[in-house]
RODOPA-814178 format. One record per residue (C-alpha): residue number from 1; residue in three letters; y, z, x. Coordinates in Angstrom, 1 decimal. Layout:
RODOPA-814178
<NUM "ALA" <Y Z X>>;
...
//
This chain:
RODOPA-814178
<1 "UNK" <8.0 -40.8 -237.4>>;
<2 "UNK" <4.8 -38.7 -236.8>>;
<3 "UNK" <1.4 -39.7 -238.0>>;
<4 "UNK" <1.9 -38.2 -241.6>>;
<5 "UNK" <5.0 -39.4 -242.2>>;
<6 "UNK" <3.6 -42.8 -241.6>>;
<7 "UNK" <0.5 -42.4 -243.7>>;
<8 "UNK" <3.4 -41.5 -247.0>>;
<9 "UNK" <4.9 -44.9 -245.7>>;
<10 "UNK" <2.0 -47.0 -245.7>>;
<11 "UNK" <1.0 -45.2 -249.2>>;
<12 "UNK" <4.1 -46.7 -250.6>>;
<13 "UNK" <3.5 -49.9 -249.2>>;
<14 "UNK" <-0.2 -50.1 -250.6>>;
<15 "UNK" <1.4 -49.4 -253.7>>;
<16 "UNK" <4.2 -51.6 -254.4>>;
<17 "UNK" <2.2 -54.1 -256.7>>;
<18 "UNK" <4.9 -56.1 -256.6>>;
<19 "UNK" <4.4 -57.5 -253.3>>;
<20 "UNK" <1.4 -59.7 -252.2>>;
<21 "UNK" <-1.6 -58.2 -250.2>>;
<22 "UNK" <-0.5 -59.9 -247.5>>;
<23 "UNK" <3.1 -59.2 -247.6>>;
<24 "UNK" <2.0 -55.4 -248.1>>;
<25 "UNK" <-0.6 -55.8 -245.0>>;
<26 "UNK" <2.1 -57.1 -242.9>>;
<27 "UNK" <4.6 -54.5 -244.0>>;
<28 "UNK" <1.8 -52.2 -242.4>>;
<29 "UNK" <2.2 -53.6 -239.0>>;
<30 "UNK" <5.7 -53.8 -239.4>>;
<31 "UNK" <5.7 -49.8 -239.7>>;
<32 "UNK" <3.1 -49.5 -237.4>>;
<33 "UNK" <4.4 -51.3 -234.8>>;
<34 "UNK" <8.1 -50.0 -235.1>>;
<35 "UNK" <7.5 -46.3 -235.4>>;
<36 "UNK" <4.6 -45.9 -232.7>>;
<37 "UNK" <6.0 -47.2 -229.1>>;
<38 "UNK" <3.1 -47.7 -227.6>>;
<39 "UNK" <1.5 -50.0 -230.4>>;
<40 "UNK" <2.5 -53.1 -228.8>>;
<41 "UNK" <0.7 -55.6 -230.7>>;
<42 "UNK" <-0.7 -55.4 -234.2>>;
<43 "UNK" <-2.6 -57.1 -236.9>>;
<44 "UNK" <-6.0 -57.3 -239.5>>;
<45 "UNK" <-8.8 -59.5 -238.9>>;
<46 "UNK" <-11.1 -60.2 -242.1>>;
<47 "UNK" <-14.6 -61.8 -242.2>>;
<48 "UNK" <-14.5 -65.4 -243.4>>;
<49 "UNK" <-16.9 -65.5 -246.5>>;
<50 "UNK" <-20.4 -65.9 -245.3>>;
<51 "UNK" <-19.7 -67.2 -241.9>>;
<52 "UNK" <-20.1 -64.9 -238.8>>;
<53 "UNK" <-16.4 -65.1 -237.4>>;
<54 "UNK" <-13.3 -63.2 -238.0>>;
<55 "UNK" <-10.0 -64.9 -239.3>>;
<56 "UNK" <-6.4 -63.9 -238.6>>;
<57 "UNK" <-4.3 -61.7 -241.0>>;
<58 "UNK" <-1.1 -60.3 -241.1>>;
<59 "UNK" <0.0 -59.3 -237.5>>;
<60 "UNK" <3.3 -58.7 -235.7>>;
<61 "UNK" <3.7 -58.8 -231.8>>;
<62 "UNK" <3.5 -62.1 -229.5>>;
<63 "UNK" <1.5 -65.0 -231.0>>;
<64 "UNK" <-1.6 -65.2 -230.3>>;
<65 "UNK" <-4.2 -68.3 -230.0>>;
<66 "UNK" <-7.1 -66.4 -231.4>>;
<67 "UNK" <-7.0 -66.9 -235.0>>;
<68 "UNK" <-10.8 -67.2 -235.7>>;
<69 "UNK" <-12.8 -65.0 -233.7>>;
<70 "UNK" <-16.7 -65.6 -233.4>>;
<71 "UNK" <-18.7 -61.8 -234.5>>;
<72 "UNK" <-20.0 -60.5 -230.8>>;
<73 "UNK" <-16.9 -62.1 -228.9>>;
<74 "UNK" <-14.4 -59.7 -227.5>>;
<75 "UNK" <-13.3 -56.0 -229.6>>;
<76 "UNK" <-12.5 -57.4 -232.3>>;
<77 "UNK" <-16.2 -59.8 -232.3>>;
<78 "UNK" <-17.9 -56.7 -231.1>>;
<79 "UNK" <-16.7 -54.3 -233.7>>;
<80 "UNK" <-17.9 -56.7 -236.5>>;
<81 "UNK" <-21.6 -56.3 -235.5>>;
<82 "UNK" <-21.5 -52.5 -234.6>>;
<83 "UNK" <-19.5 -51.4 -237.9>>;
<84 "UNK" <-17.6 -48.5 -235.9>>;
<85 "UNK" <-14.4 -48.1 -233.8>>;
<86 "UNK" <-14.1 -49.6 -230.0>>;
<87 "UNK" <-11.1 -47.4 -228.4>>;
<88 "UNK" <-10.5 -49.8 -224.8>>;
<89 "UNK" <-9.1 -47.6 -222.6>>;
<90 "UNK" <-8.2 -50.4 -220.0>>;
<91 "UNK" <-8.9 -53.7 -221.0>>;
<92 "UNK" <-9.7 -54.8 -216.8>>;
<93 "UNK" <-12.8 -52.8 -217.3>>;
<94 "UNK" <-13.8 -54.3 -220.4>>;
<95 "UNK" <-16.4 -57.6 -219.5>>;
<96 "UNK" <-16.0 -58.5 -223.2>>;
<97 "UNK" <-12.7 -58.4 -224.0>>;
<98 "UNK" <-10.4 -61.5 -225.1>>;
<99 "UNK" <-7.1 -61.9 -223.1>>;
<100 "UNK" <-4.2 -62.4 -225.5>>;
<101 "UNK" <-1.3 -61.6 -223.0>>;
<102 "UNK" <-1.1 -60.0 -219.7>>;
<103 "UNK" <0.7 -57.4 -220.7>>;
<104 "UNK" <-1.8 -55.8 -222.7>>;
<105 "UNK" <-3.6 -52.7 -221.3>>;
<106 "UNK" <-5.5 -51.1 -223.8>>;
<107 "UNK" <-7.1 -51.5 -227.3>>;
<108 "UNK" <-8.2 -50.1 -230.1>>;
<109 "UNK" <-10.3 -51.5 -233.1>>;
<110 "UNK" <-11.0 -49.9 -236.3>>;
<111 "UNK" <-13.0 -51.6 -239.4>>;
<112 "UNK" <-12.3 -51.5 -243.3>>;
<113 "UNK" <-15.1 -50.5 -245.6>>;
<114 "UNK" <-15.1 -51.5 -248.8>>;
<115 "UNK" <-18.0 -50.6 -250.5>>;
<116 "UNK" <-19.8 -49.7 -247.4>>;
<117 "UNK" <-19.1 -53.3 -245.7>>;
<118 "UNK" <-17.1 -54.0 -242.8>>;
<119 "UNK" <-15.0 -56.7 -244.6>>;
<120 "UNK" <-12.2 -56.5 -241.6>>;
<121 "UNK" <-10.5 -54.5 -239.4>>;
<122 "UNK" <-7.1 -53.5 -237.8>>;
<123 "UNK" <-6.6 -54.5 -234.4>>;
<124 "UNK" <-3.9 -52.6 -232.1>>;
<125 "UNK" <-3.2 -53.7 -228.5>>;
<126 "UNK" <-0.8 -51.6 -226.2>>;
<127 "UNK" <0.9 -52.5 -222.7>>;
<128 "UNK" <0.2 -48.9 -222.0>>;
<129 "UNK" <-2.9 -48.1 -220.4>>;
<130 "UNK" <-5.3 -45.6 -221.9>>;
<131 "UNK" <-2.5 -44.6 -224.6>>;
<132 "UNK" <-4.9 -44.5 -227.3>>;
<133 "UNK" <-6.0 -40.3 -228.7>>;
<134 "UNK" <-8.8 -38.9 -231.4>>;
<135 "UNK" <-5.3 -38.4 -233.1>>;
<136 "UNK" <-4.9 -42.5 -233.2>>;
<137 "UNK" <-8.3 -43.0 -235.0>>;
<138 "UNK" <-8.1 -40.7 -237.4>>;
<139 "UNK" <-4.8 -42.0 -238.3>>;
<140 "UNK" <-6.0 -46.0 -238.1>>;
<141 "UNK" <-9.0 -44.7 -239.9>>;
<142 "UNK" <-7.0 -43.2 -243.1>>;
<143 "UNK" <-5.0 -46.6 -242.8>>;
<144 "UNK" <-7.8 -48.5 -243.2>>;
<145 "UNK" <-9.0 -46.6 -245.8>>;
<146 "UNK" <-5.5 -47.6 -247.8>>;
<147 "UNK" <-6.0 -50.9 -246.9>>;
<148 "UNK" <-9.6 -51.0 -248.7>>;
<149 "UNK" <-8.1 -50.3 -252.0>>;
<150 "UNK" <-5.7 -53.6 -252.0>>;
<151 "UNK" <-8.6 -56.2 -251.0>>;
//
């Protein structure tokens, strides 16, 4: 499936009603992760209340110990505080960046607005380095922009 034909997916998903807002975020990653080979890894973080840490959605890929995530500390931390997208070419060359396997190469965060505040964002890792295009932001953008109108 190309790009669009995954944005009609994920349109359908964010509007079965009849499924939970979890259930419907992890369908996402389901979709996302099936359909695009080199998204290895993939999952939401949200902001927990008032505190300055990220908690662990919906994800699908190896486990991962980093379920709460301090704002500032690796991609995901970093993207938190600067409100936009972090594209990681090559995660070696990143001093900031959170190991969650070794087989992970590249990453690419992009935050929800709802309202105008970052209240989360969609985290994709790859075991492909630098696999990530303008193409892949756009689309993770209009993803998270789906994902807004179900929190």
């Amino acid at each position: 499936m190309n790009f669009e034909q995954l944005k009609q997916e994920v349109d359908h998903i964010v509007s079965d009603t009849k499924k939970t807002v979890d259930d419907r975020l992890l369908n996402i990653c389901q979709i996302l992760e099936k359909h695009i080979t080199y998204y290895n890894w993939v999952g939401f973080y949200f902001i927990n209340g008032n505190k300055q840490e990220l908690l662990l959605g919906p994800y699908v890929g190896a486990p991962t110990d980093h379920k709460v995530i301090p704002f500032g500390k690796g991609i995901c931390g970093q993207v938190a505080v600067s409100n936009q997208n972090f594209v990681v070419p090559d995660v070696k060359e990143q001093n900031n960046y959170i190991a969650c396997s070794i087989t992970v190469k590249a990453e690419i965060v992009v935050p929800i607005f709802v309202d105008g505040k970052n209240i989360g964002q969609i985290d994709i890792d790859s075991n492909t380095i630098d696999p990530f295009t303008e193409a892949d932001e756009r689309f993770l953008e209009s993803i998270c922009e789906k994902v807004a109108t179900i929190i």
